[in-house]
N, C-alpha and C positions, 0 to 999 in steps of 0.2 A: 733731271734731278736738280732739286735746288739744296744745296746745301745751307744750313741755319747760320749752324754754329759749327768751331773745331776747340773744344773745351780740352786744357791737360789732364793729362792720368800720368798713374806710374808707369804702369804695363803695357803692352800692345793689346789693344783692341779689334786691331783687327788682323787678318795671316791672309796667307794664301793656302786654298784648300789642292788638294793633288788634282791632279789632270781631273633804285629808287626815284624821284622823279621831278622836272620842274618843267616849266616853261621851253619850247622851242627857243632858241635862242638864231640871233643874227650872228654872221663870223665875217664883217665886212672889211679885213686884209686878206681874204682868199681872193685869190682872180681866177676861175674855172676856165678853162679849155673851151674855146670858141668855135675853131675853126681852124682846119690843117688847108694849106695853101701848099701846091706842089709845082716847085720853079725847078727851071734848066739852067745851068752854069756850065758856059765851052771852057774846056778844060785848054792847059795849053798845045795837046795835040789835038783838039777840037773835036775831041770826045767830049758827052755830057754828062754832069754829073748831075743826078736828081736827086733832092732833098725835102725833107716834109719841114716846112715853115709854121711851129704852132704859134697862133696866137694867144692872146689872151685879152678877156674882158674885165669890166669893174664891176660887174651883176653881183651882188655880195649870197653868197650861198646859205641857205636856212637849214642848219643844222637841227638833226634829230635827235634825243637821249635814247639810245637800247631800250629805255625800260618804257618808254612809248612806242616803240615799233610796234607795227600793227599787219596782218596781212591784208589784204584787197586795196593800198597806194601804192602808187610808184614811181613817187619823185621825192624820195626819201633818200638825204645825204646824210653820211656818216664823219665823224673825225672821231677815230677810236685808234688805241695800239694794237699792236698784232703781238698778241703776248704768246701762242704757239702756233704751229705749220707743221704738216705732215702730208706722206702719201698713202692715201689707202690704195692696195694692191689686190687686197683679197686676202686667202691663204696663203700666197704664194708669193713671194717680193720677185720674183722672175715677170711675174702677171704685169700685164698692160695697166697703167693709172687708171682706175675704175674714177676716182674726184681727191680733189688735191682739197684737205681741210683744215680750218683756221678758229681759233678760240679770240674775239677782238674784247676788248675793254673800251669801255670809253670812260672822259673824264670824273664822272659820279662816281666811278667801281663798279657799273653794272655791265654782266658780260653776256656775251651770246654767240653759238659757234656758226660756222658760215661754211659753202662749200662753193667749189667750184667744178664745175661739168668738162672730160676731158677735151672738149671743142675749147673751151677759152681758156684751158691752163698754160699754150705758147703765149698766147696776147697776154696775162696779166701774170704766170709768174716774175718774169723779171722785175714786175713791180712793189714783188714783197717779199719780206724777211723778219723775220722775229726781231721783236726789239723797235721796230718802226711806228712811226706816229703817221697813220695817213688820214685821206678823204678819200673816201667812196661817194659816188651816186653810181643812178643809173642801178640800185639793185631791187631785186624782191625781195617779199618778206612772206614766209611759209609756217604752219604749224611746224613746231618741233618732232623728230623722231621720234619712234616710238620706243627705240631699241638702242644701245649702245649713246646715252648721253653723256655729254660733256662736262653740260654746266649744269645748272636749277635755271634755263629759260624755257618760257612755254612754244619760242618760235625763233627761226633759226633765217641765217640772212644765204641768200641764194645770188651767186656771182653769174654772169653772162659774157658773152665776146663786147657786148655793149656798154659792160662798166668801167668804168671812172676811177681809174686810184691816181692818185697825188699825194707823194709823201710832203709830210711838212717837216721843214728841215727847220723851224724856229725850236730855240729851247723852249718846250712847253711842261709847266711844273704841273702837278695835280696828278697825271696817270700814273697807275698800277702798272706793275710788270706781269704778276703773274695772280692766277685766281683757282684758286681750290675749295674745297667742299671736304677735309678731314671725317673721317674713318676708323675710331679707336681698332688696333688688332685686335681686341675679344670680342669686339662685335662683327667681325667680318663673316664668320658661320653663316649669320643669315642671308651674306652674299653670293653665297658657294651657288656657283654653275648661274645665276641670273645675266642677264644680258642686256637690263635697262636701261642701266648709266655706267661710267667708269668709276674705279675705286681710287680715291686720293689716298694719301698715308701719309704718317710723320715717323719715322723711328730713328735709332741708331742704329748704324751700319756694325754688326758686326764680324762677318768674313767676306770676301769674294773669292772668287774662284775662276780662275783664268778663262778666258773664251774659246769655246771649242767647239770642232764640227759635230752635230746628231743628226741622226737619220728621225725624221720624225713619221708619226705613226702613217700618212699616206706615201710614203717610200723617201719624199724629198729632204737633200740634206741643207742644214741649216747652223747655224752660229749658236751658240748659247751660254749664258754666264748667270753663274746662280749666286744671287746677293742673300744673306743670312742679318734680317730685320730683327731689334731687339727694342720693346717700349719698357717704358717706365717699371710695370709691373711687373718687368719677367717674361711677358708674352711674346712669341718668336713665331717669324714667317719666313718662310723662303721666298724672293722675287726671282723668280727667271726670268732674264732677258733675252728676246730673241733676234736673228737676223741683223739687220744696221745697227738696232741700238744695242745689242753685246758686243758689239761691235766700237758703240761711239763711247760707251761708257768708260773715263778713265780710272778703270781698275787699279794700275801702278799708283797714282795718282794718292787715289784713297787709302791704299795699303802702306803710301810712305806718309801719310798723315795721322793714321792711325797710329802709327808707332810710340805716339806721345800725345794724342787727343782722342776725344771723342768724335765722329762724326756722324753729325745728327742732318736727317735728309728728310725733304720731301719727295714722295715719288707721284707722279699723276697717271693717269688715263692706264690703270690695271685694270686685270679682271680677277676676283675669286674662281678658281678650277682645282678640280680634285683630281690627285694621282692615283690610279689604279682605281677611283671611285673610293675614294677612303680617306687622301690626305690632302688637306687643304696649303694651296698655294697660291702666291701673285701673280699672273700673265702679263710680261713685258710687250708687247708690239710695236706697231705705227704708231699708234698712238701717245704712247707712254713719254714721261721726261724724268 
């Protein structure tokens, strides 16, 4: 969730309810990773300790824009942020990491979601976190899903045990944080039960409702916190959150904010689903923020 704005009112607003594109460019202050050298050091009980010696070179890296990735190259380097991270699991958050997934920006504002295969999610997640400015090589570039999108790109970037990340730790100004694709609530009907893309939103929050265990309809039990969405016009949705994020969401948080403002939220990566086949509502997941 990103929250906009926390505007004052009189009253509590909120309760608690009952239980584009230019030229390649050169980036020649990066030094890319050469070469790991693996040396012995007698410790002083002459045991040895072994360490990986990276190097570094002055080959200056030939960065790509997202909005020219293309699929069929593959010496295509990135310096984009990593504006979200998630794990998909499947149905089930008990399930084994099916691909750990990443929405990057780079510095134009054009975005594209990335995966990575559960073989190289020890080797490179410790190399990422939301909010980070890194470099990638070493990736592919694939048509976009079919099902379940992210952004508006036609092609999506594919991570390997063989990729390349370097975060840059320079203050670098220009990148976005975060990238949505807005969704009035009266138009979301046409969204109900589709599976193409994810649904962004913008509204005011107006109740949550504490986090609680459900039994969901294949037996398994699960977390769930139902937020209560209000836009401009009067048009109202229910977001359910499920599993970690009813979980991460600061419900108290919100409700001691509401008590004298408004708070106006964006929510990302929903789904339109209908209750009982009749009532339409937001689907929180992995995905969602």
């Amino acid at each position: 969730m990103l929250v906009l704005s926390a505007s004052p009112v009189n009253t509590c607003a909120t309760h608690r309810l009952p239980s584009s594109s230019s030229a390649n460019h050169r980036l020649p202050s990066f030094r890319r990773t050469s070469t790991a050298a693996s040396v012995d050091i007698a410790g002083e009980q002459g045991s040895l300790l072994k360490f990986a010696a990276v190097q570094f070179c002055s080959i200056p890296m030939e960065i790509t824009p997202v909005s020219q990735l293309r699929p069929g190259r593959l010496n295509y380097s990135l310096h984009v942020r990593i504006s979200r991270m998630w794990e998909f699991r499947g149905t089930n958050e008990q399930n084994d990491i099916k691909h750990l997934d990443l929405v990057l920006i780079d510095q134009k504002g054009s975005s594209i979601y990335a995966e990575i295969p559960p073989e190289a999610i020890a080797d490179l997640k410790p190399h990422l976190q939301e909010r980070k400015i890194v470099y990638m090589s070493k990736i592919t570039i694939e048509p976009a899903k079919l099902a379940y999108r992210v952004v508006d790109n036609p092609y999506m970037v594919k991570l390997n045990k063989r990729t390349v990340v370097v975060e840059d730790k320079d203050e670098v100004l220009g990148f976005s944080k975060y990238t949505f694709s807005l969704i009035p609530l009266d138009k979301l009907e046409q969204h109900k039960n589709k599976t193409d893309r994810f649904i962004d939103v913008i509204a005011k929050i107006r109740t949550v409702t504490n986090a609680t265990k459900v039994t969901t309809a294949s037996g398994d039990q699960q977390m769930r916190r139902v937020i209560l969405l209000e836009d401009l016009k009067g048009n109202t949705i229910e977001l359910s959150l499920s599993g970690k994020r009813a979980l991460e969401f600061d419900g108290d948080q919100v409700i001691h904010v509401g008590q004298h403002h408004h708070v106006i939220a964006i929510f990302v990566g929903t789904l339109v689903k209908l209750y009982k086949g009749h009532y339409p509502f937001l689907s929180g997941t992995s995905a969602c923020r």
